[in-house]
N, C-alpha and C positions, 0 to 999 in steps of 0.2 A: 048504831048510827051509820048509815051511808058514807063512804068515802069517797072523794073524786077526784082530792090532790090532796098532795101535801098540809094544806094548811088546814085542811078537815080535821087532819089530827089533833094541828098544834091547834085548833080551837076547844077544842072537846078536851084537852089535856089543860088548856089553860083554864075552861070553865071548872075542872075537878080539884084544881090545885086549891082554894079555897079553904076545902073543907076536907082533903084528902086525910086519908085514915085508912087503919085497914079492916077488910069486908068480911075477911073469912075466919076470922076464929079472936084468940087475944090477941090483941097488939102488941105488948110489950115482949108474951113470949114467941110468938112466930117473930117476931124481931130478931131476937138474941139469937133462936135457931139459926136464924139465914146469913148471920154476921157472923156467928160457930163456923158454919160450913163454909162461907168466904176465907176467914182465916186459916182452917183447914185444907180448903184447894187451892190458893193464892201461894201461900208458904212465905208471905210479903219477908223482906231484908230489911233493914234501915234505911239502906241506901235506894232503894227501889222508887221508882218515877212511877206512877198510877193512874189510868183512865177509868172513870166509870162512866159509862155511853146509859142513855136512858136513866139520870140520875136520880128524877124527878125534885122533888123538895130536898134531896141532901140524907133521907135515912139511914144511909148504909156507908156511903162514904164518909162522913165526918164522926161517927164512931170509930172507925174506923181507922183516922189519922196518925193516931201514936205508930202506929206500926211499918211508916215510911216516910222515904223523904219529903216528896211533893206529890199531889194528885192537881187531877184537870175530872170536873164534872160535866158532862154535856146531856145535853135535852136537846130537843125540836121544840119544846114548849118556855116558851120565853116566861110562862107568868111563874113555873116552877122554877125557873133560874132565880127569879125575883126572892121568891122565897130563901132558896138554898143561901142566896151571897147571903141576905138577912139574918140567918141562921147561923151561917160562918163568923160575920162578924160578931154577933151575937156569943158567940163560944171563944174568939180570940183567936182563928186560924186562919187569916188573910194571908201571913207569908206562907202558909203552906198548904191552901187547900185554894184553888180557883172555882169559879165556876160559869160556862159560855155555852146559848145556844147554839147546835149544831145539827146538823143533818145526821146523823150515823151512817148513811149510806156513803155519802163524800167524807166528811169530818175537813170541809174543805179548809180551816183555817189551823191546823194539826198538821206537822212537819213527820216524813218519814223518818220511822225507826227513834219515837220518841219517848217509846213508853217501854219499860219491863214488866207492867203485870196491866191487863186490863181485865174488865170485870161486867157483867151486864146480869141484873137480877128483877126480874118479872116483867121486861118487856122485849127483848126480842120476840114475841109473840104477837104483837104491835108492828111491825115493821115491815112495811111490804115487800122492800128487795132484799131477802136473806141476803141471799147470795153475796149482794153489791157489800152489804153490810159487815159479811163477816171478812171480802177480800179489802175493805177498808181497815178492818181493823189488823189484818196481819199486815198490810202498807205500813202502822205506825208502833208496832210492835217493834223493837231491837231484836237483832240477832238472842235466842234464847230465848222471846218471852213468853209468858204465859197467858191463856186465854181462859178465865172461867164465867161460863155462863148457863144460871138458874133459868130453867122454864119450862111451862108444864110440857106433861109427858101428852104428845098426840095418840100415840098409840095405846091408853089407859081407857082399862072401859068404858070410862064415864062418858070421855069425847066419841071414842067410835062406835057402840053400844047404845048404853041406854041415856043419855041426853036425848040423841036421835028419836027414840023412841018412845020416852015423856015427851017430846016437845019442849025440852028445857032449853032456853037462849043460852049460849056458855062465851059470847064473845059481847062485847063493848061495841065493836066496829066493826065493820062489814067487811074488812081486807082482814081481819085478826086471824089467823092463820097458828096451831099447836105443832108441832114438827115431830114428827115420831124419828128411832134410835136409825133407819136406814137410811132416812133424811137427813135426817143430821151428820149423818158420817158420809153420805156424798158431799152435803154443801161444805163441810171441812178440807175434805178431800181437794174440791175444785178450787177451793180459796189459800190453797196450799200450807196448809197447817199438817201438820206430822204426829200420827203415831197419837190419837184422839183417847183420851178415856171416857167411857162414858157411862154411866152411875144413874141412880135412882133416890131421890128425895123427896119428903113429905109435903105435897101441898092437895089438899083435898077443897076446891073451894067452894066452901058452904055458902057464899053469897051468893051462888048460883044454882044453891039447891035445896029443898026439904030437911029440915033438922032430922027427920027420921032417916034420909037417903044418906045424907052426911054421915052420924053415925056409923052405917052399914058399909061405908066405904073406908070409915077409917079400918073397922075392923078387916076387911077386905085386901085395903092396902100394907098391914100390917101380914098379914098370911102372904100377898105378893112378895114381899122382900124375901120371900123362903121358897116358892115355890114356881113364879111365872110374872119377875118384873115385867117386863115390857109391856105386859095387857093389866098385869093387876096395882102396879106400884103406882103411885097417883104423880109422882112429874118425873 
């Protein structure tokens, strides 16, 4: 889809919210994996204050809830907010879980130095001004906090390779932009975050490709984690 402002997105997120599901494999279990690996790079306390920036419908963060004090969900897409609070109420966690349309790039309605762990999973990819986005989110981080954020690997075959060369579509949106590991460690760098770890995780997405290509890359991506992340591990 074409982008030309801001609200290109939040239309296009708000027509998906509807029917939102996920494209590339099981639902339930690519779920649990990405909520594993949250928990595992989050290290959340009890006491921990929570943002998830890009929250869409609430997936990730309201499973999520036991494991802290309070969170704030945010989207640009207002009709997923809809859903989310729906949801929250729905499960009984209004005192503890919010959720408010926001920009990511400003988070204008979000007070310095408010959060101890924030979190962003399968849309920073989505977001035009990295940069602005990730100096936003160290703006409402507290001294200490933590930043973890899932998204595919740009530098994986599939983006820089052979997509290219089937002609396979691999973005949503015209501004969708994959960030590979040198990228990512500059825009950390300039957005003043310290001392970055950065890792490799499974996402192979078959909504965007040949069940038989899928395959070949799981197998692929499984020999990368041993031999040549950055070109072979899929995010």
């Amino acid at each position: 889809m074409p982008v030309a402002q801001a609200s290109d997105i939040e239309e296009f997120f708000d027509r998906a919210a509807a029917d939102y599901n996920e494209q590339h494999g099981p639902g339930e279990a690519l779920l649990a994996y990405r909520l594993a690996l949250i928990r595992s790079l989050a290290q959340f306390r009890t006491t921990d204050r929570v943002l998830e920036i890009g929250c869409g419908p609430g997936n990730h963060l309201l499973p999520l809830a036991g494991l802290f004090a309070e969170a704030l969900g945010t989207d640009l897409s207002g009709r997923m907010i809809e859903i989310a609070v729906q949801r929250c109420h729905e499960q009984g966690l209004e005192g503890k879980v919010r959720f408010r349309s926001e920009d990511a790039e400003t988070l204008a309605g979000v007070t310095d130095g408010t959060f101890d762990v924030a979190f962003c999973v399968g849309a920073f990819e989505h977001m035009v001004d990295k940069g602005a986005v990730l100096r936003t989110v160290a703006r409402v981080l507290a001294p200490g906090g933590r930043f973890v954020c899932l998204t595919p690997n740009g530098d994986w075959l599939w983006y820089r390779r052979l997509a290219p060369l089937l002609r396979f579509a691999t973005t949503r949106l015209s501004t969708d932009h994959f960030v590979g590991e040198s990228e990512v460690r500059a825009l950390l760098a300039q957005s003043g975050f310290e001392a970055p770890a950065i890792g490799h995780w499974t996402f192979v997405p078959r909504g965007d490709m040949p069940r038989l290509c899928a395959a070949g890359l799981d197998l692929l991506d499984a020999a990368g984690r041993r031999v040549a992340p950055a070109a072979c591990a899929a995010a």
